[in-house]
C-alpha positions as YAML, in Angstrom:
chain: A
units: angstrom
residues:
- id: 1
  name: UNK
  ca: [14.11, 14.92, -1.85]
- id: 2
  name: UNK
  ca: [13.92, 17.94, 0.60]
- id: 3
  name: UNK
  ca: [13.17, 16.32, 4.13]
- id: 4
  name: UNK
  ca: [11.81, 19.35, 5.48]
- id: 5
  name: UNK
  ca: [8.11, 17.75, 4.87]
- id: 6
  name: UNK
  ca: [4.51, 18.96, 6.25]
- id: 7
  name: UNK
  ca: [2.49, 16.14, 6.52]
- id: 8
  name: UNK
  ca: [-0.78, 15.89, 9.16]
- id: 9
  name: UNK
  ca: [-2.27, 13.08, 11.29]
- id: 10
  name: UNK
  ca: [-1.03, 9.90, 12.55]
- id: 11
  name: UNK
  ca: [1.76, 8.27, 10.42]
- id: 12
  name: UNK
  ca: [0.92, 4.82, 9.69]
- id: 13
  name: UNK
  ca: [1.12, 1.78, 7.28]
- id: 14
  name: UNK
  ca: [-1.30, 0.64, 4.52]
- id: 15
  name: UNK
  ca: [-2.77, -1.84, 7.41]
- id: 16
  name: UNK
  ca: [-3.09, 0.84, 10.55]
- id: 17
  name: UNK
  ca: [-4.23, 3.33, 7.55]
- id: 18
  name: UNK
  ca: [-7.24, 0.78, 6.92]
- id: 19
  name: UNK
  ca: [-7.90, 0.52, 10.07]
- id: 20
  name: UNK
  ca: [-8.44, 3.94, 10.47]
- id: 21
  name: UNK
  ca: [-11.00, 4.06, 7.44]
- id: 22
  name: UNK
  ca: [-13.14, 1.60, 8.88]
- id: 23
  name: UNK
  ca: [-13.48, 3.49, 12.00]
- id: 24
  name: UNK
  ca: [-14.13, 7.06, 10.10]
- id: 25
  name: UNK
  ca: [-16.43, 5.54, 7.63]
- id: 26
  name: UNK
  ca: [-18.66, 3.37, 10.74]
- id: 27
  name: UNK
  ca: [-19.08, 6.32, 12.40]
- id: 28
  name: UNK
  ca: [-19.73, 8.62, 9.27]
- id: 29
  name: UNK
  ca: [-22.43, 6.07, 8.50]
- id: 30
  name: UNK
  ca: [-24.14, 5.92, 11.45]
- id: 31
  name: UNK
  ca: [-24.00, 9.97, 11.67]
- id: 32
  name: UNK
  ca: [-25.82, 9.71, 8.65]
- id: 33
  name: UNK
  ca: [-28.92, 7.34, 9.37]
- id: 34
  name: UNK
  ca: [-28.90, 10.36, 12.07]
- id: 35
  name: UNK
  ca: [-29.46, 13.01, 8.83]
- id: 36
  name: UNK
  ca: [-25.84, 14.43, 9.23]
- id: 37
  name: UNK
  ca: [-22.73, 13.38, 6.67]
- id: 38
  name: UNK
  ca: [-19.99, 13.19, 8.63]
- id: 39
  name: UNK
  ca: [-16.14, 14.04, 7.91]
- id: 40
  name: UNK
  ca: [-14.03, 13.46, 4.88]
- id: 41
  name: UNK
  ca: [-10.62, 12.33, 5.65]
- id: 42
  name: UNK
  ca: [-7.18, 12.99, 3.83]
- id: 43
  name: UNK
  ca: [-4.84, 10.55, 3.39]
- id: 44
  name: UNK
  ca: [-1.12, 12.46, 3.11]
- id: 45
  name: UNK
  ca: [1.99, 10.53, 1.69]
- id: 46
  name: UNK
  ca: [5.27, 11.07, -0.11]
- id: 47
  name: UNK
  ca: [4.57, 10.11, -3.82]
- id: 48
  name: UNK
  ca: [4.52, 6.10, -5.06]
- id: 49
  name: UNK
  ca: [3.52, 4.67, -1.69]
- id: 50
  name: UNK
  ca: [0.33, 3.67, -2.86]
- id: 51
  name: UNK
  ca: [-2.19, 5.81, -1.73]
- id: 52
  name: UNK
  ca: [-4.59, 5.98, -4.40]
- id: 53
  name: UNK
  ca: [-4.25, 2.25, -4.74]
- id: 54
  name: UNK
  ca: [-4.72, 1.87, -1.28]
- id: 55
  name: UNK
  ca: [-8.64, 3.44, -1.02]
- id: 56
  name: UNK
  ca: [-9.65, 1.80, -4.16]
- id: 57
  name: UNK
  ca: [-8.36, -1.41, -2.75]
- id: 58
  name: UNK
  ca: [-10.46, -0.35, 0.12]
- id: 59
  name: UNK
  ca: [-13.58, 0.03, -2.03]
- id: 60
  name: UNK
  ca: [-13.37, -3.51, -3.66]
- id: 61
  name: UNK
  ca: [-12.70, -5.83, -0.68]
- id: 62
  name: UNK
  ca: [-15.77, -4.14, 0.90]
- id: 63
  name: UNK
  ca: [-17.80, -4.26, -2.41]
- id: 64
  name: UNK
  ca: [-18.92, -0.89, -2.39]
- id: 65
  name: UNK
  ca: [-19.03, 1.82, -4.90]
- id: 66
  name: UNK
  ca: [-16.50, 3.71, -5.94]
- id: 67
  name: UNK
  ca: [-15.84, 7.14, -8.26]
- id: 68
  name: UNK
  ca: [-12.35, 8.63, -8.65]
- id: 69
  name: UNK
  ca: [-11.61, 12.50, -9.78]
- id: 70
  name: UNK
  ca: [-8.64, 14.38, -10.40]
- id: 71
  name: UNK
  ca: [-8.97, 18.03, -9.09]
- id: 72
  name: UNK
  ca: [-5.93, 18.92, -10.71]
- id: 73
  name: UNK
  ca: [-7.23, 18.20, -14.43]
- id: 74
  name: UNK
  ca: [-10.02, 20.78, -14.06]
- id: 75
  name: UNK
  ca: [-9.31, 23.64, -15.66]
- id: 76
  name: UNK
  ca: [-12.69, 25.84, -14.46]
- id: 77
  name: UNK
  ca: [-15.41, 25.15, -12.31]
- id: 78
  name: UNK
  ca: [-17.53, 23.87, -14.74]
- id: 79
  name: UNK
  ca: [-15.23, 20.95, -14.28]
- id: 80
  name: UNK
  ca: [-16.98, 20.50, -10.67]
- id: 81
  name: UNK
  ca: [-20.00, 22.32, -11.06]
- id: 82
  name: UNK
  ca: [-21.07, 20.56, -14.19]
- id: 83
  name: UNK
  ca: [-22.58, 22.68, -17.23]
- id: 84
  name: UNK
  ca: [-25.39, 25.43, -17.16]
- id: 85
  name: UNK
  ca: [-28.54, 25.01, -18.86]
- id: 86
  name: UNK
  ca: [-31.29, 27.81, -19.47]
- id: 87
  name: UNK
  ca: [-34.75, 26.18, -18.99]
- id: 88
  name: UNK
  ca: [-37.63, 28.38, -20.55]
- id: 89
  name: UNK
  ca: [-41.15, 26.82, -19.12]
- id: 90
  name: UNK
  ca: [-42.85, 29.01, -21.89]
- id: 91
  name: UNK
  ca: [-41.38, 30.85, -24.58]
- id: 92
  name: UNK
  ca: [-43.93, 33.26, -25.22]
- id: 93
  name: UNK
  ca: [-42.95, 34.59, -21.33]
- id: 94
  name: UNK
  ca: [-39.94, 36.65, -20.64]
- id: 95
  name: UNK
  ca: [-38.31, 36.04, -17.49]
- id: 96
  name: UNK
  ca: [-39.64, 33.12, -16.45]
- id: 97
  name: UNK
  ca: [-36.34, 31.54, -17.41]
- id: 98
  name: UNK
  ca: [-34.15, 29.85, -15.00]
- id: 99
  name: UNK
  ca: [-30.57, 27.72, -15.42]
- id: 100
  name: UNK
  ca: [-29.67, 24.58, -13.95]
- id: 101
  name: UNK
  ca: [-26.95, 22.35, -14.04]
- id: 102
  name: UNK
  ca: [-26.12, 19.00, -15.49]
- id: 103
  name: UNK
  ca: [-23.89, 17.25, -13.35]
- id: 104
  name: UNK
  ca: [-20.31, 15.94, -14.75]
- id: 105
  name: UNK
  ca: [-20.58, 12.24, -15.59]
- id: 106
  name: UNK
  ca: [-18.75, 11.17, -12.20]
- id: 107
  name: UNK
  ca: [-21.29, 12.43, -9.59]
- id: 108
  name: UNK
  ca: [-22.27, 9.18, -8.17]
- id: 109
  name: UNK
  ca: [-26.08, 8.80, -8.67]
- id: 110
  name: UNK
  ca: [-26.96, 5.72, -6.58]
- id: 111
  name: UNK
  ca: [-27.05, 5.23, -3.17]
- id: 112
  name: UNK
  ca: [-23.89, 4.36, -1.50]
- id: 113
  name: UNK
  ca: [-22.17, 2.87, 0.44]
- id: 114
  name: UNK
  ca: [-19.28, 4.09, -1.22]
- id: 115
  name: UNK
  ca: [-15.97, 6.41, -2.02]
- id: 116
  name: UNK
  ca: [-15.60, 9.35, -4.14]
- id: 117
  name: UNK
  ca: [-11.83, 9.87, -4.43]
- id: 118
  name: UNK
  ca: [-10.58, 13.13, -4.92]
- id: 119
  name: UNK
  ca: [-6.92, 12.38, -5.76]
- id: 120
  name: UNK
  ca: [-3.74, 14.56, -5.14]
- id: 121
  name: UNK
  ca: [-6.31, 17.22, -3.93]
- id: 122
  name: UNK
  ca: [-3.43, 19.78, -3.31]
- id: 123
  name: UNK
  ca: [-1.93, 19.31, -6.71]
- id: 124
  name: UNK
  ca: [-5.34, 21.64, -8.17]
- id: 125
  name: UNK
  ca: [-5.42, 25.36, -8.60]
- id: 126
  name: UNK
  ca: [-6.48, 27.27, -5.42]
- id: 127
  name: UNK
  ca: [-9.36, 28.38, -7.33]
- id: 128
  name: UNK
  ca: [-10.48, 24.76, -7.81]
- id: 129
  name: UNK
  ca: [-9.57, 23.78, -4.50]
- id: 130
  name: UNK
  ca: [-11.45, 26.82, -2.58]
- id: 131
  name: UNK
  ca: [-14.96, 25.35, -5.20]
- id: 132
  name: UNK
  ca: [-14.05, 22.36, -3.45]
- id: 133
  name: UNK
  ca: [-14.45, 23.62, 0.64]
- id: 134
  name: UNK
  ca: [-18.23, 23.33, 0.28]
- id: 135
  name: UNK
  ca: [-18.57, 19.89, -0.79]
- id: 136
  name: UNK
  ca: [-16.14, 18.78, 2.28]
- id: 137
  name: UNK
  ca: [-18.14, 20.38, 4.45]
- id: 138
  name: UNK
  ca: [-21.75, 19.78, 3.43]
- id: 139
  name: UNK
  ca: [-21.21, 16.50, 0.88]
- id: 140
  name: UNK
  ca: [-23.07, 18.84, -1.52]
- id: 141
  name: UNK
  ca: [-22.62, 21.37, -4.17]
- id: 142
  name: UNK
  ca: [-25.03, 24.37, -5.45]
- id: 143
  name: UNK
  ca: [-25.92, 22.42, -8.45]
- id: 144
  name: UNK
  ca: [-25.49, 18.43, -7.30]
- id: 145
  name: UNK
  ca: [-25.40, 16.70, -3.82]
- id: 146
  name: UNK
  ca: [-23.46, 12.86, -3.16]
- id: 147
  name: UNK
  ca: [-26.69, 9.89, -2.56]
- id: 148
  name: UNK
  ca: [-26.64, 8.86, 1.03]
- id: 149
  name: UNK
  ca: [-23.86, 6.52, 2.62]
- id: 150
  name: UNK
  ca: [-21.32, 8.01, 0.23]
- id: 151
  name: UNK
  ca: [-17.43, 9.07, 1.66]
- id: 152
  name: UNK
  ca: [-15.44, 11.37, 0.95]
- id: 153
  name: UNK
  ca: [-11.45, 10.37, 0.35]
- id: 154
  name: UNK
  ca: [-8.85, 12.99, -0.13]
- id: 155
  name: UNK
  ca: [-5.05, 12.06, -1.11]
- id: 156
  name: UNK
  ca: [-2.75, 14.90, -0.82]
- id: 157
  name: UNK
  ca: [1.56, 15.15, -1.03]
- id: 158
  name: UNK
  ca: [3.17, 16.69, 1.56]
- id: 159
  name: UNK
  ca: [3.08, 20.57, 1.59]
- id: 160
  name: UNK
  ca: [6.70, 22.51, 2.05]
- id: 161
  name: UNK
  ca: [9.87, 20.68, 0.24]
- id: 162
  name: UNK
  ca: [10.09, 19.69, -3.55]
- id: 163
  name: UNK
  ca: [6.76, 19.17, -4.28]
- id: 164
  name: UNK
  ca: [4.50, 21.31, -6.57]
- id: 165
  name: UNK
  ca: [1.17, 21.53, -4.58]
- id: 166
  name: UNK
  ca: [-0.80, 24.21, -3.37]
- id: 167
  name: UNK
  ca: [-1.09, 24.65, 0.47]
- id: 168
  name: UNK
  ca: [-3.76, 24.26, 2.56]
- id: 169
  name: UNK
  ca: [-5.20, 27.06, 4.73]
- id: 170
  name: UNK
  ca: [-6.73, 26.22, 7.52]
- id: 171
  name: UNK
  ca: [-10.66, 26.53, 6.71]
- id: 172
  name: UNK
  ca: [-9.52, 23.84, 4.20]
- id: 173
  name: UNK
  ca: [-7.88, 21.56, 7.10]
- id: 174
  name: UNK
  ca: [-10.56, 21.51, 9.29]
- id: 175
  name: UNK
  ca: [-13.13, 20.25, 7.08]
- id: 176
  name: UNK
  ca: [-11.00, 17.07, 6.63]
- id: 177
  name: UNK
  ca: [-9.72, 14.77, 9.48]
- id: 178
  name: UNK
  ca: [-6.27, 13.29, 8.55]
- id: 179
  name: UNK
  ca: [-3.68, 10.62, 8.49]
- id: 180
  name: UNK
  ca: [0.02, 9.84, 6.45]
- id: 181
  name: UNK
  ca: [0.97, 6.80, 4.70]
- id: 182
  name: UNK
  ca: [4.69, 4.86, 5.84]
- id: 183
  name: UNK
  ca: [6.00, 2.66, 3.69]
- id: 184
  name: UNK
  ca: [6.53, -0.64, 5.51]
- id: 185
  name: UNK
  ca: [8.41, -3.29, 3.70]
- id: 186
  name: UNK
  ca: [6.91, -6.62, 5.06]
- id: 187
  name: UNK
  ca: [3.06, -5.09, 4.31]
- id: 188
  name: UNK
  ca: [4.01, -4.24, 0.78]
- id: 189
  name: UNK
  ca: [5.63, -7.68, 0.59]
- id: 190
  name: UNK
  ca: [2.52, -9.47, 1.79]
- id: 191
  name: UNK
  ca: [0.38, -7.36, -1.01]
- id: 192
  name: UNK
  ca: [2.91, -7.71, -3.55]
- id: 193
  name: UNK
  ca: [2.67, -11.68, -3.31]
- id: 194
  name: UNK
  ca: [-0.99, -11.20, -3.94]
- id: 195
  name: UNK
  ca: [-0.33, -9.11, -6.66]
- id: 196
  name: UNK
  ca: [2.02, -11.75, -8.33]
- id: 197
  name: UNK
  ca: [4.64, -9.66, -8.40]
- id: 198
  name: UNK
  ca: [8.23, -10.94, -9.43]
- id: 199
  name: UNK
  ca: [9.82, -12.89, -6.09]
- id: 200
  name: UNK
  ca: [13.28, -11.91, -6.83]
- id: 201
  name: UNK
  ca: [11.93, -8.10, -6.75]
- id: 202
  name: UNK
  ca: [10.13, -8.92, -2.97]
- id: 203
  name: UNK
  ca: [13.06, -10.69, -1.96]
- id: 204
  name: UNK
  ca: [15.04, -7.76, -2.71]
- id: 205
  name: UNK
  ca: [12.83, -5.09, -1.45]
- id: 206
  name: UNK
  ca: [12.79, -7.25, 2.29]
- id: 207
  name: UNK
  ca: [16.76, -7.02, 2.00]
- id: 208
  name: UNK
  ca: [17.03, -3.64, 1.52]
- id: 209
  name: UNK
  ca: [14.06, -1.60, 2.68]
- id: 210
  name: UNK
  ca: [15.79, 1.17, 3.67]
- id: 211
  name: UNK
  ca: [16.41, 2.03, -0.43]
- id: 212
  name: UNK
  ca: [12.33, 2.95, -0.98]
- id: 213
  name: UNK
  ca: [13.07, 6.02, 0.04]
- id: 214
  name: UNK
  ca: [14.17, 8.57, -2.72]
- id: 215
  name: UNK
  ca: [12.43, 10.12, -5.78]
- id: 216
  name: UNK
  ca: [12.28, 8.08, -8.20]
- id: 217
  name: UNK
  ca: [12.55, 4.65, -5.76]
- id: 218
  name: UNK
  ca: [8.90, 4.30, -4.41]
- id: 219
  name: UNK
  ca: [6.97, 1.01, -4.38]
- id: 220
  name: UNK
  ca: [5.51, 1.94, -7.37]
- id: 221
  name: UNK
  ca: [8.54, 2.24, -9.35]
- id: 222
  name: UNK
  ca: [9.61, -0.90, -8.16]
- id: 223
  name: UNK
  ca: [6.67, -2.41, -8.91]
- id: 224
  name: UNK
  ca: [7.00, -1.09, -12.56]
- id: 225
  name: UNK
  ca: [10.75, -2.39, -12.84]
- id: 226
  name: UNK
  ca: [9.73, -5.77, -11.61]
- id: 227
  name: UNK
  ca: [6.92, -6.43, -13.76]
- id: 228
  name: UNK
  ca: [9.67, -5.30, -16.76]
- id: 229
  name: UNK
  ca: [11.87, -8.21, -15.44]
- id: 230
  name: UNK
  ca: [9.68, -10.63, -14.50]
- id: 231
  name: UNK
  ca: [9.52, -12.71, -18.29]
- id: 232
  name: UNK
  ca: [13.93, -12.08, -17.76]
- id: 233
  name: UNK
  ca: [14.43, -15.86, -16.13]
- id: 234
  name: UNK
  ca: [18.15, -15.50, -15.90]
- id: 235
  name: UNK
  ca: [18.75, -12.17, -14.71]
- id: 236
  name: UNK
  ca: [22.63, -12.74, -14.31]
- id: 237
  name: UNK
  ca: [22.92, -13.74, -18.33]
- id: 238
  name: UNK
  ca: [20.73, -10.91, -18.89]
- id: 239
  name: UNK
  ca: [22.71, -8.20, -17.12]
- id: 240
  name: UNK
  ca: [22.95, -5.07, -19.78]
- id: 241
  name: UNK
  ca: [19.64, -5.16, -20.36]
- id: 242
  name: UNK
  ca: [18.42, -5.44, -16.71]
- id: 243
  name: UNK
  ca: [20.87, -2.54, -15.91]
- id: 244
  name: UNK
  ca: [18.76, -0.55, -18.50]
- id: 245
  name: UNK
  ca: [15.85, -1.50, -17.77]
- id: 246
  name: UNK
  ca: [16.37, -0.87, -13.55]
- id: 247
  name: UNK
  ca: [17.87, 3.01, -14.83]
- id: 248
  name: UNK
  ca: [14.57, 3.37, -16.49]
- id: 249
  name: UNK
  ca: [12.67, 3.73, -13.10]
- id: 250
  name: UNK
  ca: [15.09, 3.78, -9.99]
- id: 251
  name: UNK
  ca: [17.83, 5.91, -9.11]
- id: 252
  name: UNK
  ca: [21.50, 4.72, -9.69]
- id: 253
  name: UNK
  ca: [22.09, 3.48, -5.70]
- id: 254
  name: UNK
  ca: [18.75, 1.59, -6.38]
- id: 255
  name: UNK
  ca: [20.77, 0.31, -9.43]
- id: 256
  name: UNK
  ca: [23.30, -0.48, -8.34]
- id: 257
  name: UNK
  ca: [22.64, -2.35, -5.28]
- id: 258
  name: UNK
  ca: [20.35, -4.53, -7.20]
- id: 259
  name: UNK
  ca: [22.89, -5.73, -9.64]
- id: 260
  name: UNK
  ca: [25.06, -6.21, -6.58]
- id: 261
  name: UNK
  ca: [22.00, -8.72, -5.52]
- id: 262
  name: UNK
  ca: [22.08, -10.60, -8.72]
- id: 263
  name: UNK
  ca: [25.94, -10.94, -9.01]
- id: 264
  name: UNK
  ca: [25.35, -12.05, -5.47]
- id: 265
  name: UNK
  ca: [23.01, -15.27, -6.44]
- id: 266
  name: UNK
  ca: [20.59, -13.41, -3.89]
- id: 267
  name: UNK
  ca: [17.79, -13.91, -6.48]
- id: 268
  name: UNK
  ca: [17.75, -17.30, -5.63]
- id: 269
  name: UNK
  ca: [17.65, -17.12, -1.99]
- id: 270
  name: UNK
  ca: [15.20, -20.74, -0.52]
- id: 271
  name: UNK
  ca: [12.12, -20.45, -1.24]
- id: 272
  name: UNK
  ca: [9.32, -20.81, 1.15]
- id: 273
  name: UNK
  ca: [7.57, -23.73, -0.68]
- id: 274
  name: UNK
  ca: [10.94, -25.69, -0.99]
- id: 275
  name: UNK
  ca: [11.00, -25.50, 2.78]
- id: 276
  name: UNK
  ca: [7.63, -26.41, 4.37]
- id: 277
  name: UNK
  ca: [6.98, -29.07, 1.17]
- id: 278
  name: UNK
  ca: [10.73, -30.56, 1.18]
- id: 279
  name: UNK
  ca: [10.54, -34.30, 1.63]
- id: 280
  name: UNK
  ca: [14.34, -34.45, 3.25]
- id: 281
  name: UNK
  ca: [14.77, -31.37, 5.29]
- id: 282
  name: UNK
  ca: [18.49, -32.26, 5.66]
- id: 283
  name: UNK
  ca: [19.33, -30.79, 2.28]
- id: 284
  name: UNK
  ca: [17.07, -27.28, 2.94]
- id: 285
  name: UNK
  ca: [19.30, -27.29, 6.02]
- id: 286
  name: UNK
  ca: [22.33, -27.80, 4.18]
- id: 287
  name: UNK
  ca: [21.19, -24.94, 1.77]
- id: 288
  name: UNK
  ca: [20.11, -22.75, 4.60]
- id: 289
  name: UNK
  ca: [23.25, -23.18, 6.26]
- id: 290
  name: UNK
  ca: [25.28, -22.01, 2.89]
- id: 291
  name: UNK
  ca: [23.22, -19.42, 2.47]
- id: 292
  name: UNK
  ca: [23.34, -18.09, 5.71]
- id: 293
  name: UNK
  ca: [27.16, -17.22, 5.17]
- id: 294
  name: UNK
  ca: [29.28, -15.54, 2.25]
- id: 295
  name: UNK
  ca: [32.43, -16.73, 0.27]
- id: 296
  name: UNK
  ca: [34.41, -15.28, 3.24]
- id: 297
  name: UNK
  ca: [32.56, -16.82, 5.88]
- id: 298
  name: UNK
  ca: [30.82, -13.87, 7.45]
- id: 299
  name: UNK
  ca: [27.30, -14.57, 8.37]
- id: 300
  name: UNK
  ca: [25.04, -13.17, 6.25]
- id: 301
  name: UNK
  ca: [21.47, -11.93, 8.83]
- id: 302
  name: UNK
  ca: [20.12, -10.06, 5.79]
- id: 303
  name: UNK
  ca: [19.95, -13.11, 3.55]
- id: 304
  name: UNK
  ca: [18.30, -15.24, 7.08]
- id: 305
  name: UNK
  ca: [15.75, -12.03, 7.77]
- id: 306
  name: UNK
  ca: [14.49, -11.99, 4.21]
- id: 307
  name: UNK
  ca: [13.62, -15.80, 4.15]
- id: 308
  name: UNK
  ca: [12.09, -15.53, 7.35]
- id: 309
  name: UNK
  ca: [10.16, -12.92, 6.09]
- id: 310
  name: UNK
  ca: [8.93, -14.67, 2.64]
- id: 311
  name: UNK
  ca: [8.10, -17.43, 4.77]
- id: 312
  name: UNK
  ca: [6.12, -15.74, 7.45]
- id: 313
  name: UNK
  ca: [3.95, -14.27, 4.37]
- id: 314
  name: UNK
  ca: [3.66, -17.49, 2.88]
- id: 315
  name: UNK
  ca: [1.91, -18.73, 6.08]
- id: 316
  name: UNK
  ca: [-0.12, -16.17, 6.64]
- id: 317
  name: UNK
  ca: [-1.30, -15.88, 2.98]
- id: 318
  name: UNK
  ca: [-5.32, -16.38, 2.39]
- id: 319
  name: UNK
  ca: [-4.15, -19.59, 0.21]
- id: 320
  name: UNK
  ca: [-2.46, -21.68, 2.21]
- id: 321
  name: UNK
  ca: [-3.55, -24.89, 3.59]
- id: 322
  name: UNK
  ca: [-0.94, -26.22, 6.16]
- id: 323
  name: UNK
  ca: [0.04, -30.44, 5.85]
- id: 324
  name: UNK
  ca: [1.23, -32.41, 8.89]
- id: 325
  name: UNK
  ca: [4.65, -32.42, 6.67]
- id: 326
  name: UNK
  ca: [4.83, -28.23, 6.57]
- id: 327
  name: UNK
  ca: [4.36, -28.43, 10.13]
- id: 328
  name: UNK
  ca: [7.36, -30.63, 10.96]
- id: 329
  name: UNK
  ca: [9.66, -28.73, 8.31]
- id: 330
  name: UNK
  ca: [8.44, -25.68, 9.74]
- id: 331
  name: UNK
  ca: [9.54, -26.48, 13.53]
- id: 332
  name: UNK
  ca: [12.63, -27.94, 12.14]
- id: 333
  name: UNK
  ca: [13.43, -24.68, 10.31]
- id: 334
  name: UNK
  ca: [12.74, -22.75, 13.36]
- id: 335
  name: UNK
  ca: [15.14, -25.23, 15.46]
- id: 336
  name: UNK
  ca: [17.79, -24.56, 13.15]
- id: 337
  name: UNK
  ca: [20.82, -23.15, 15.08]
- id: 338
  name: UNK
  ca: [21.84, -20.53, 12.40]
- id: 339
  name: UNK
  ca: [18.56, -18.67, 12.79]
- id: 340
  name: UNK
  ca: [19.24, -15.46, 15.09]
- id: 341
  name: UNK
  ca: [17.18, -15.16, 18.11]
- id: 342
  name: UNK
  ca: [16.23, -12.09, 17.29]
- id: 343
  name: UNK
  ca: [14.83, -13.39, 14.13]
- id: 344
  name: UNK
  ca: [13.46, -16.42, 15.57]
- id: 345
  name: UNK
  ca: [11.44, -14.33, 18.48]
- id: 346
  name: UNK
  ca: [10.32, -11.82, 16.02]
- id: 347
  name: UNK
  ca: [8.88, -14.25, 13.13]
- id: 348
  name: UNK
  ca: [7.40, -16.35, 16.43]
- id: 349
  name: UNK
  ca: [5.73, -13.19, 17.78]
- id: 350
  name: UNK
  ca: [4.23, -12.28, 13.94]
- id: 351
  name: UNK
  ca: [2.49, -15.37, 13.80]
- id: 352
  name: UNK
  ca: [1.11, -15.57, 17.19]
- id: 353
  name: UNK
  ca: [-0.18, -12.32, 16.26]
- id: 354
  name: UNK
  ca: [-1.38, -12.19, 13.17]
- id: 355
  name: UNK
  ca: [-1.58, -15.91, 11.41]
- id: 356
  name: UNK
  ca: [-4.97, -17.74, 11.04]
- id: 357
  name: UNK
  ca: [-5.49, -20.57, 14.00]
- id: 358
  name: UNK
  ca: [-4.69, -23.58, 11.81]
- id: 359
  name: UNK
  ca: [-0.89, -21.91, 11.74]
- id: 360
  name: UNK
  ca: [-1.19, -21.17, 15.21]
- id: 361
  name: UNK
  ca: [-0.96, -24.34, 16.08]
- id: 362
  name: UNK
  ca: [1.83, -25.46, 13.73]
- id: 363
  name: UNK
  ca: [3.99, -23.95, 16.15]
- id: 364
  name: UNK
  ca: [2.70, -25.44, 19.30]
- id: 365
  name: UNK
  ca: [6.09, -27.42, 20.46]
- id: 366
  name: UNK
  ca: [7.90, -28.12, 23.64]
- id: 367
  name: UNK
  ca: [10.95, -27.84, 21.91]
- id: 368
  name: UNK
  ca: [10.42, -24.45, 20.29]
- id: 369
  name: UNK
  ca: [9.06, -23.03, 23.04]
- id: 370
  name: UNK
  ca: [11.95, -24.20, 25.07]
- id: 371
  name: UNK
  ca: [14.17, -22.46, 22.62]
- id: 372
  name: UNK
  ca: [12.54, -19.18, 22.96]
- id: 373
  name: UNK
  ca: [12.89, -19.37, 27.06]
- id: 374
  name: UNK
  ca: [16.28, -19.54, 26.36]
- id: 375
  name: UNK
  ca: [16.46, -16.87, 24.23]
- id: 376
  name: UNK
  ca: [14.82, -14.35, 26.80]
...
């Protein structure tokens, strides 16, 4: 993919990106109780990271409505507009007729609050995207208007490179604000274990971010090759077919560098159930250490950062319910002298920051805190 990429707004993750909504859609709101309808915003992003996913996501957790189009399907502007209709009040008059329209089946009706997606906006013809500068601007077209409290949510791929879109000019900028969508390997891990997505495909994805990065490797490819896999139990015994199956959707250094994670028994890296529930922590530590090195004896960090990682989304997860016995495993795992300190301070600092109080103070100990003075 050509990097040479024009993308506008703030780059940020599916978390900052949120963030961001809520503010834009608080204020939009409260312009209009005021009688105004505030700005539509455009969320930019390579393709496969999500976007679309992301704003309905959006929609659902805060149980509003929500209407999705595809500028790019319509083929006229009777796609937008809706159809005309010639109304004659008396037929025995000429020229008392007049036409209106009947709205497509997508204009929302009710009153919001809610989201009316127009997806890969760019990807439309210029015709359909010009019939589109009025309803950014004024919420409203000749023949319909959005119900109060709606939004307005724009996805677009970057302009310039490989993509096929059509640009922007700038009357068509300014009646959006805007913001671009990073992948960031630890959020889509955190979603992806909501999602129920294979564990051997988020334990690979926190080993090697830096793959989900190419054309055909996006989250949502991965996402597709791992729900392929997922009824495969023994991927190692299954190799041919897991080969095939990982061509079908990535590209070949994706490929390959996944088999290499099978052959390398990386599928079965600790989980983070086995340890905050293990009843003798001295055989997790025994497995941790063996892990935590390869058949030559070189430390292995990768292996060490991506069970840190599973297990600082396990603890933060909406499900989980610490016991007085996760809390002892869990300081004894973070004792553990084959843990980096770079590791140890960053999984530490994630917590403090973002885990729910009851976690918090799991890691309340002399000992630990001790530990990280020295690391400093």
């Amino acid at each position: 993919m050509s990097i040479d990429l024009i993308e506008f707004g703030k780059k940020g993750n599916s978390k900052e990106l949120k963030d961001i909504l809520n503010h834009i859609f608080e204020r939009n709101n409260n312009l209009n109780s005021e009688g105004k309808r505030g700005t539509p915003i455009c969320i930019w992003g390579t393709h496969g990271l999500g976007k679309t996913q992301i704003v309905r996501d959006f929609a659902k957790e805060k149980g509003w409505k929500f209407s999705y189009i595809a500028p790019a399907q319509f083929e006229e502007m009777g796609d937008l507009h809706g159809m005309p209709n010639v109304i004659d009040p008396d037929e025995k008059i000429s020229g008392d007729e007049y036409t209106v329209y009947s709205p497509p089946d997508w204009v929302p009706k009710d009153e919001g609050p809610g989201i009316l997606l127009l997806d890969d906006v760019n990807r439309a013809d210029d015709r359909i995207l010009r019939g589109c500068m009025q309803l950014l601007q004024n919420f409203e077209l000749t023949s319909w208007k959005l119900p109060p409290k709606w939004q307005i949510v724009a996805t677009a791929n970057p302009e310039g490179g490989d993509y096929s879109v059509t640009p922007m000019d700038g009357a068509m900028l300014t009646r959006m604000l805007h913001a671009s969508l990073k992948f960031d390997a630890k959020i889509w891990a955190e979603w992806a274990m909501k999602a129920k997505v294979d564990s051997r495909g988020i334990s690979f994805v926190l080993t090697y971010p830096e793959l989900v990065n190419s054309e055909r490797t996006t989250p949502r490819s991965l996402t597709q090759f791992f729900e392929q896999i997922q009824s495969i139990k023994d991927l190692k015994g299954n190799l041919h077919l897991v080969e095939a199956l990982a061509l079908s959707s990535l590209d070949e250094v994706t490929v390959s560098s996944f088999i290499a994670f099978v052959n390398d028994e990386l599928t079965q890296l600790i989980e983070p159930d086995e340890i905050l529930d293990a009843k003798d922590f001295q055989t997790v530590k025994k497995r941790l250490e063996d892990v935590s090195v390869d058949k030559n004896g070189s430390k292995r960090v990768d292996r060490l950062s991506t069970i840190c990682s599973r297990l600082y989304l396990k603890l933060i997860s909406d499900n989980y319910q610490p016991t007085k016995n996760n809390t002892k495993n869990l300081i004894d795992f973070l004792l553990l002298d084959i843990i980096p300190n770079d590791l140890l301070m960053s999984l530490y600092m994630d917590l403090s920051k973002n885990a729910p109080d009851d976690v918090k103070t799991m890691v309340k100990d002399k000992r630990l805190a001790n530990k990280l003075l020295d690391t400093l």
